[in-house]
C-alpha positions as CSV (number, residue, x, y, z in Angstrom):
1,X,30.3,12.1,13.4
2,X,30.0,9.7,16.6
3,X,31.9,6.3,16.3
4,X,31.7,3.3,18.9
5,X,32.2,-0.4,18.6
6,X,30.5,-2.9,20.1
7,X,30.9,-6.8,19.5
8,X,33.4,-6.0,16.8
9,X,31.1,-4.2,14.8
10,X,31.8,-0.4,14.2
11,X,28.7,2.0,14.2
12,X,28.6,5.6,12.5
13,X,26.3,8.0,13.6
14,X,26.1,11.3,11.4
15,X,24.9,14.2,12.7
16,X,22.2,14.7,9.9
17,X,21.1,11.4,10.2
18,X,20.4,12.3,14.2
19,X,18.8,15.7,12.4
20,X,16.4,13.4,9.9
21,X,15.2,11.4,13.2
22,X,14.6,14.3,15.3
23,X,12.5,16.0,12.1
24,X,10.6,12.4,11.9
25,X,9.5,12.9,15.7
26,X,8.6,16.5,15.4
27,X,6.4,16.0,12.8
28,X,3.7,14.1,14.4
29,X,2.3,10.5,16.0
30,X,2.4,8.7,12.5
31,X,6.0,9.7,12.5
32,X,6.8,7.2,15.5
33,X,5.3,4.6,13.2
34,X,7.5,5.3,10.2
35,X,10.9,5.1,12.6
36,X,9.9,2.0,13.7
37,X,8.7,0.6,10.4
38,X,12.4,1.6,9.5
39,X,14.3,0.2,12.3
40,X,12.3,-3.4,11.8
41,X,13.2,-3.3,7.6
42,X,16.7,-2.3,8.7
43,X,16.8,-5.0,11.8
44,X,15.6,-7.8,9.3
45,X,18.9,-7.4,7.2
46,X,21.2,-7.3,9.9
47,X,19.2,-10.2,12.0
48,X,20.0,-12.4,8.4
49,X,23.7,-11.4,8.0
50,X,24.4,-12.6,11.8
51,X,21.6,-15.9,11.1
52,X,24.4,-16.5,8.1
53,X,26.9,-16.0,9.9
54,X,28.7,-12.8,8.2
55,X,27.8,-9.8,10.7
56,X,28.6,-6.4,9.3
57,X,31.9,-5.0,9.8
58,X,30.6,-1.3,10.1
59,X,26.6,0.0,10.5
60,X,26.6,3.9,9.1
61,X,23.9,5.8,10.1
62,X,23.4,8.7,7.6
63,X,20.8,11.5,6.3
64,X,19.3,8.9,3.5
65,X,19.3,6.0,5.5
66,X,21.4,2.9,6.9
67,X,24.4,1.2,5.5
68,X,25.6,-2.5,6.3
69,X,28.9,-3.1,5.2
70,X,29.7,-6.4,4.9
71,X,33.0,-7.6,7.0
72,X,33.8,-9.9,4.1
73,X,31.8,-11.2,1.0
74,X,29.0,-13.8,1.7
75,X,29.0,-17.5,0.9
76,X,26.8,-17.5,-2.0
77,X,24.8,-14.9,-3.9
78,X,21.9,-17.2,-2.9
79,X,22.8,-15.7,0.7
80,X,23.1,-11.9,-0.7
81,X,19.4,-12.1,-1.9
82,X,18.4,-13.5,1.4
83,X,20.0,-10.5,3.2
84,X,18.4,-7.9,0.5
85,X,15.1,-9.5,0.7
86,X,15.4,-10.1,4.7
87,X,14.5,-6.0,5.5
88,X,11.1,-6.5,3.2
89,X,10.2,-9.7,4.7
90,X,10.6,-8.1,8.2
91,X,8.0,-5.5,6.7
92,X,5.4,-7.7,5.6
93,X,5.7,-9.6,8.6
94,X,5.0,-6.3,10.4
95,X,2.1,-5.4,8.0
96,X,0.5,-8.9,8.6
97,X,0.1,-7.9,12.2
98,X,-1.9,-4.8,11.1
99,X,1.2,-2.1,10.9
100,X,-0.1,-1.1,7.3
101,X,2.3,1.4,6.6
102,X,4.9,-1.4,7.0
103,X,3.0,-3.6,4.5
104,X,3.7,-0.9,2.2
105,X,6.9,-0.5,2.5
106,X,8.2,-3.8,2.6
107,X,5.9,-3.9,-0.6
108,X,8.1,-1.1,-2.4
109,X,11.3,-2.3,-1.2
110,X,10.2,-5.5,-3.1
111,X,10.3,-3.8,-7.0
112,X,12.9,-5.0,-8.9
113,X,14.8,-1.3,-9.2
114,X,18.6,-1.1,-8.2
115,X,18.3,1.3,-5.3
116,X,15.9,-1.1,-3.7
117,X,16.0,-4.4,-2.0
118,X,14.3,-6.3,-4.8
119,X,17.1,-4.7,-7.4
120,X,20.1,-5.8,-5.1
121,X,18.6,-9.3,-4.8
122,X,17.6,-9.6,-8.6
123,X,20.9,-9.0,-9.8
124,X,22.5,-11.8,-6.5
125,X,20.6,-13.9,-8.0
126,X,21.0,-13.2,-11.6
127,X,24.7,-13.5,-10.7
128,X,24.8,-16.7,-9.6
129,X,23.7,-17.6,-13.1
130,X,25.5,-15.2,-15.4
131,X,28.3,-12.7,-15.3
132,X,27.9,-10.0,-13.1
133,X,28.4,-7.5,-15.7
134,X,25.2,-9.2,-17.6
135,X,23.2,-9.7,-14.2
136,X,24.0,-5.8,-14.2
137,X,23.3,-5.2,-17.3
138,X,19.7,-7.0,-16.9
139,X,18.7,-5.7,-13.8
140,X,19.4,-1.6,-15.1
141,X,17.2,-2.3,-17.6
142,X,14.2,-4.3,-15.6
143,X,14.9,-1.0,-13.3
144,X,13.8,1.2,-16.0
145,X,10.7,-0.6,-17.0
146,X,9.7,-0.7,-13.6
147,X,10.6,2.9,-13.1
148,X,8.5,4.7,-16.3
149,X,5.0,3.2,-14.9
150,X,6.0,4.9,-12.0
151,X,6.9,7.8,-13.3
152,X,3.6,8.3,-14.9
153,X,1.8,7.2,-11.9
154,X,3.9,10.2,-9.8
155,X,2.8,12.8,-12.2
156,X,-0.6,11.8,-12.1
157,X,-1.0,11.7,-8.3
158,X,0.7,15.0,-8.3
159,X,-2.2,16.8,-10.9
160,X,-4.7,15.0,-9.4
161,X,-3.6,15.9,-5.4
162,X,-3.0,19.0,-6.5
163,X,0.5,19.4,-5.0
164,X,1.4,16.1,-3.3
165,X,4.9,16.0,-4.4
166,X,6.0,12.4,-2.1
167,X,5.4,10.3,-4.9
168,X,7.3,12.4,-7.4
169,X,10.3,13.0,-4.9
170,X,10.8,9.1,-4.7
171,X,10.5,8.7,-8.4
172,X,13.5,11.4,-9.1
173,X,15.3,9.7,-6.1
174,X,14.8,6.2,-7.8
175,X,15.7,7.5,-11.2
176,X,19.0,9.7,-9.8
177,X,20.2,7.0,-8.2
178,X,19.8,4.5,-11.3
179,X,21.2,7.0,-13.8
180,X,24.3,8.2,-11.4
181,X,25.4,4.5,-10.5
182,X,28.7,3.8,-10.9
183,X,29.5,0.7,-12.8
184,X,31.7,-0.9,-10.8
185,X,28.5,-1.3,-8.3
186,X,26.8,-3.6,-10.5
């Protein structure tokens, strides 16, 4: 594990998250595109946290992705969602100016599932209108609906591509992630 600070923010660097990025290279041109596609989704969350004023204390850097800890709770949940929903709108901005893949992703990150960006800002906003054991509550289950169209539309892509697993693998990482949630992160 590598650990620096700089402007009183504490970064985390994992050595399987170096071996993820050096895989992403290797594996061809288009791979470029997806690290930066990455780097603008995970960029737009932490540009919003410093527009609001509440910079991250620490920024991990691990094998499944990037964590932002937050260096103290933010203002409102109005201003959670706008951090969640930040890294999608960098995205589409992205995919507006012809980066596709972007689109796409920023798309994605939009559904309403707990392990994405549209989840975490669903239940913010939920929570600023009911308990956050309802918003939770709410927001597991809209996870689900979403989640069994998807489901269906993994296993068909797979028969039908005759051994694409991609979609299939972010389905079971949606639905692990859902079922394997500890309550106390609602």
């Amino acid at each position: 594990m590598i650990r620096f600070r700089i402007l009183r923010i504490s970064f985390e660097l994992s050595f399987p998250f170096f071996a993820s990025i050096t895989l992403l290279l290797l594996l061809g041109k288009g791979s470029a595109a997806a690290a930066a596609v990455i780097a603008a989704h995970e960029g737009g969350h932490l540009l919003m946290q410093f527009l609001l004023g509440a910079p991250p204390k620490r920024i991990r850097f691990h094998l499944c992705g990037i964590d932002l800890e937050k260096r103290s709770a933010l203002v409102s949940y109005r201003d959670d969602a706008l951090v969640s929903l930040a890294g999608p709108a960098a995205n589409l901005l992205l995919g507006f100016f012809g980066l596709r893949l972007s689109f796409w992703f920023g798309l994605a990150h939009l559904l309403p599932i707990l392990s994405l960006d549209g989840g975490n800002a669903l239940f913010a906003l939920l929570s600023g209108c009911f308990s956050r054991e309802t918003a939770g509550r709410a927001v597991y289950f809209c996870s689900f609906f979403f989640l069994l169209p998807l489901g269906v539309l993994s296993v068909r892509a797979l028969l039908s591509s005759q051994g694409n697993y991609s979609l299939l693998f972010v389905f079971l990482y949606l639905l692990f992630g859902l079922v394997f949630r500890k309550k106390e992160d609602f």
